[in-house]
N, C-alpha and C positions, 0 to 999 in steps of 0.2 A: 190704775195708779201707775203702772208698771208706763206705760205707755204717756202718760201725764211725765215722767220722771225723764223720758226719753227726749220728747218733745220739748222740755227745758233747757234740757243737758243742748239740741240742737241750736236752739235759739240762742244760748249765751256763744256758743262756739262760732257762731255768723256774729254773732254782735263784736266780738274779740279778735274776729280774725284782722289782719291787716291787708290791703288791699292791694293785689302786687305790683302800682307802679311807685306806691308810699317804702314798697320793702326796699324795690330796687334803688330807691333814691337814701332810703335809710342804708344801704348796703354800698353804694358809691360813698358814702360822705363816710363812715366809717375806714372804708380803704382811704380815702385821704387824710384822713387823719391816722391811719397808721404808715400812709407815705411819711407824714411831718415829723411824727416820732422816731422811725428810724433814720431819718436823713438828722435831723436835731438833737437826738438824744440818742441813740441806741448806737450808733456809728464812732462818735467821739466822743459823750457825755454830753453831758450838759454843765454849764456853769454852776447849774442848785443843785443837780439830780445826778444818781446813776439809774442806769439802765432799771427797772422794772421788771420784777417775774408776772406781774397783776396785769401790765400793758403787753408783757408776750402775750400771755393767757386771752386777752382782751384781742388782740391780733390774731391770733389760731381760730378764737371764735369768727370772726368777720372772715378769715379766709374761708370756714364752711358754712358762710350763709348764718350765721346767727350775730343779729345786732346788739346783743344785749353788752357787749363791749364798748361801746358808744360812750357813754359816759366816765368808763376808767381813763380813756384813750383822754376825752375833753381836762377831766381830771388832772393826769399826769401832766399834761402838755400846758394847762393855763399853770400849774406851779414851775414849771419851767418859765415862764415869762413868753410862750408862744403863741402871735395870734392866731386863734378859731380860725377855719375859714368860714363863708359864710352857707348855712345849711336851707338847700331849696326845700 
């Protein structure tokens, strides 16, 4: 059983993993989106927005390799009125 429970556990973990030229392409387009946000928003404001604690937060992530920022980052920036760039 023990060994059944193990052999699960390994399978879902290959099934979830992400593949590292998807991370690194997820991990570039995060850093450019958090180029856009500090040059657009975090530098002088934004015309809708102030600056963000959620989009720093969102930024610190992607500087250590975690993409889960990705979407505050797309977030904040399309209520700002700024286009996406487009994600390979």
């Amino acid at each position: 059983m023990k060994n059944a429970f193990l052999l699960a556990c390994t399978i879902c973990g290959y099934t979830f993993a992400q593949p590292p030229e998807e991370n690194a392409r997820d991990l570039a387009y995060c850093q450019t989106l958090a180029t856009l946000y500090r040059t657009y928003i975090d530098s002088r404001g934004s015309r809708h927005l102030a600056p963000s604690a959620d989009a720093d937060i969102a930024i610190d992530k992607c500087n250590s390799g975690n993409t889960i920022g990705i979407r505050t980052l797309e977030h904040v920036l399309q209520r700002a009125k700024i286009d996406l760039p487009p994600r390979s």
